[in-house]
N, C-alpha and C positions, 0 to 999 in steps of 0.2 A: 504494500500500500504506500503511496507516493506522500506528500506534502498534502492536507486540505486545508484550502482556505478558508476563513471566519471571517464574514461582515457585517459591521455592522453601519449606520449612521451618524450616530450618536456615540460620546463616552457611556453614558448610560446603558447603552445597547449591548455595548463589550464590556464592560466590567465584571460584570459577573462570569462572562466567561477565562477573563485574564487572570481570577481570583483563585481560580484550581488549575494554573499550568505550573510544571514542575522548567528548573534550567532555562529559565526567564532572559530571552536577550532582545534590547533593545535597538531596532535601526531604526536613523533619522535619513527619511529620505523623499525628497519633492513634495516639501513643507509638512509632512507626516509625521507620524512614528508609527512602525509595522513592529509587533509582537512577535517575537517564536520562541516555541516552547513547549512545551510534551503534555501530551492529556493520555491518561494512562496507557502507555506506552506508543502513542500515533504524535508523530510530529502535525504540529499544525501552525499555521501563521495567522494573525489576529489584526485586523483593523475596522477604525472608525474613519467613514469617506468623509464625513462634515454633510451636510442637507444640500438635496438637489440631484439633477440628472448627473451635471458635467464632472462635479467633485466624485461621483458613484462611479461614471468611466472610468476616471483617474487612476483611482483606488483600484477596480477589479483590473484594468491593464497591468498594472505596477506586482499583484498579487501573483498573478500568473506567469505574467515575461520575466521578474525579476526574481521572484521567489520562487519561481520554478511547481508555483499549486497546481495538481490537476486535478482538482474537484473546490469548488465552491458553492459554501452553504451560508448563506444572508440569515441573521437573526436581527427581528425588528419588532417595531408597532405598528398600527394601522388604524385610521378612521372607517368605520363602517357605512357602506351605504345600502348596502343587504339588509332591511328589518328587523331580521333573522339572527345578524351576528349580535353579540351582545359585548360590554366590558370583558377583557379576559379571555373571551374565546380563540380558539389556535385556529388560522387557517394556512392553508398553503398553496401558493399558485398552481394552479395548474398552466396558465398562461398570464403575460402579461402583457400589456400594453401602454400607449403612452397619449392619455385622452387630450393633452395638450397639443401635440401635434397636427397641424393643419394648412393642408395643400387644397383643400378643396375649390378654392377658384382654377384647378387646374382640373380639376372632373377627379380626383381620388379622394378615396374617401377619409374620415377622420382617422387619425393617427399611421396613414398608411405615405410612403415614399416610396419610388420607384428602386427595385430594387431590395427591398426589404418586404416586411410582411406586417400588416396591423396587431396581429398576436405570436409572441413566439413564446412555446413550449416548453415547461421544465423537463427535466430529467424523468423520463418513467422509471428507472428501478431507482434511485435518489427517495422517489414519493411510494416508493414497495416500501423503503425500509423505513420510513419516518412512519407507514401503517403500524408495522411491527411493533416503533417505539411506543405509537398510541397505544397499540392492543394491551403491548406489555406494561404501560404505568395506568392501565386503565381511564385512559383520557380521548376526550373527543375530539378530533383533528377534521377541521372541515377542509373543504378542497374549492377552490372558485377562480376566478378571471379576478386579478387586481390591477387597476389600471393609476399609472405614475403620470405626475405631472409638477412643475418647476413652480408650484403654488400651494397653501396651504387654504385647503377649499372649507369655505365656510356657508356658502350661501346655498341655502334647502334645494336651491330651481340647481343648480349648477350639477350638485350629486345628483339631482336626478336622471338632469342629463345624461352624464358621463354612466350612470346606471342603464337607463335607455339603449344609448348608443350603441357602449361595447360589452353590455349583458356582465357588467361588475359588480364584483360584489364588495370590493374593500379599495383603499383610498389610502397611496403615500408617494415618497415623491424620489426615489431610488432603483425599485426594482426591477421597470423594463428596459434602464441603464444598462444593469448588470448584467441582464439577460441579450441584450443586444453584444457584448462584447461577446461573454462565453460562447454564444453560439456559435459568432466569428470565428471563435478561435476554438472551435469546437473540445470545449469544455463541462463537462455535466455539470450542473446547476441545482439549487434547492432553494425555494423563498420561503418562509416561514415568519407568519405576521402574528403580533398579540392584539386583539382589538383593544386599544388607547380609550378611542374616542367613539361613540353611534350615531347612525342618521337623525336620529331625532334630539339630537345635541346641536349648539350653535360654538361660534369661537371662543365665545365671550367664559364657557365656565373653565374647571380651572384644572391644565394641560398636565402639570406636574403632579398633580396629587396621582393619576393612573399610569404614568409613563414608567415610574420604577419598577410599579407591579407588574405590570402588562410585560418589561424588556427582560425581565428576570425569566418571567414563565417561559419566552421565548427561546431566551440563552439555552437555559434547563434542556428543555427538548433537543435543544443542537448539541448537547454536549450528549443525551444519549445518543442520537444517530451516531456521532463520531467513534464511542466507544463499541456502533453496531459493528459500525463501517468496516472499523480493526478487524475484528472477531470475523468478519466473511469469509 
């Protein structure tokens, strides 16, 4: 088993995963700092990209070309705009997209460019084994289209939209970053979101009271998959 990479967006995100690596070493590098460091016996590499698409590029290029990862696994939060998801709930992409995206005065449709695709695809055995983790810690892992965008969406008509359009179910602003590289560079992939925030929330209430809860439950689950991942 090669190098996997860990992302996150946020310190918050990674922390608790940086909290159980054993031979802790630290590089500074293209205004960063990348983690490595051993999770019961699997080298892994650890970082937080900062908010946004283009810092999310950055980061998964840098993870892969220079630390030589070939597997990356994003642990995060998430705004719900599914009904359905709730505070705390674990979901995982199956696809992602990028509802910001828009060429459509040229006849294509929302988040689509020539050359690419409106939705690309996690890893299918990546979301085998994260079932596994679910089964085995007795937790509910939902599965859906989360669609990214370089905004922090607050407005009810907007998620509905971006719900509408590309049949989403969760709201953040990294993941089809991520997934656009690794595909590139044919990489296998894993998103894994905490529900943060829910549709029927506005901006205004208060982001930090669930964001520790929510990126911990997150971490948690990535560190089982990792310790699956070894054992395969």
């Amino acid at each position: 088993m090669g190098k996997i990479a860990i992302m996150g967006a946020m310190p918050e995100e990674i922390e608790p995963i940086i909290a159980t690596l054993h031979d802790l070493r630290e590089t500074e590098y293209a205004a960063n700092v990348y983690y490595e460091g051993n999770y019961k016996g699997q080298e892994v590499v650890v970082a937080y990209s900062k908010i946004g698409k283009v810092f999310a590029t950055l980061t998964t290029a840098i993870l892969i070309e220079r630390f030589c990862c070939d597997k990356l696994l994003f642990s995060g939060v998430a705004g719900a705009i599914n009904k359905e998801l709730k505070i705390g709930d674990l979901i995982m992409a199956d696809g992602l997209c990028q509802h910001d995206l828009d060429i459509t005065a040229f006849g294509h449709p929302y988040g689509f460019v020539p050359e690419g695709d409106v939705c690309i695809w996690a890893d299918s055995w990546l979301k085998q084994i994260a079932k596994k983790v679910a089964y085995d810690k007795n937790l509910i892992l939902k599965e859906g289209i989360i669609a990214t965008g370089d905004q922090f969406v607050a407005s009810s008509e907007r998620k509905e939209w971006i719900r509408q359009t590309f049949k989403a179910d969760a709201l953040e602003m990294e993941g089809a970053a991520v997934a656009v590289v690794c595909a590139s560079l044919d990489v296998p992939f894993f998103v894994l979101r905490a529900i943060s925030d829910s549709a029927d929330m506005d901006a205004g209430f208060d982001f930090d009271e669930f964001l520790k809860s929510s990126a911990k439950l997150s971490a948690n689950f990535i560190l089982s998959m990792v310790e699956k991942l070894k054992n395969q």
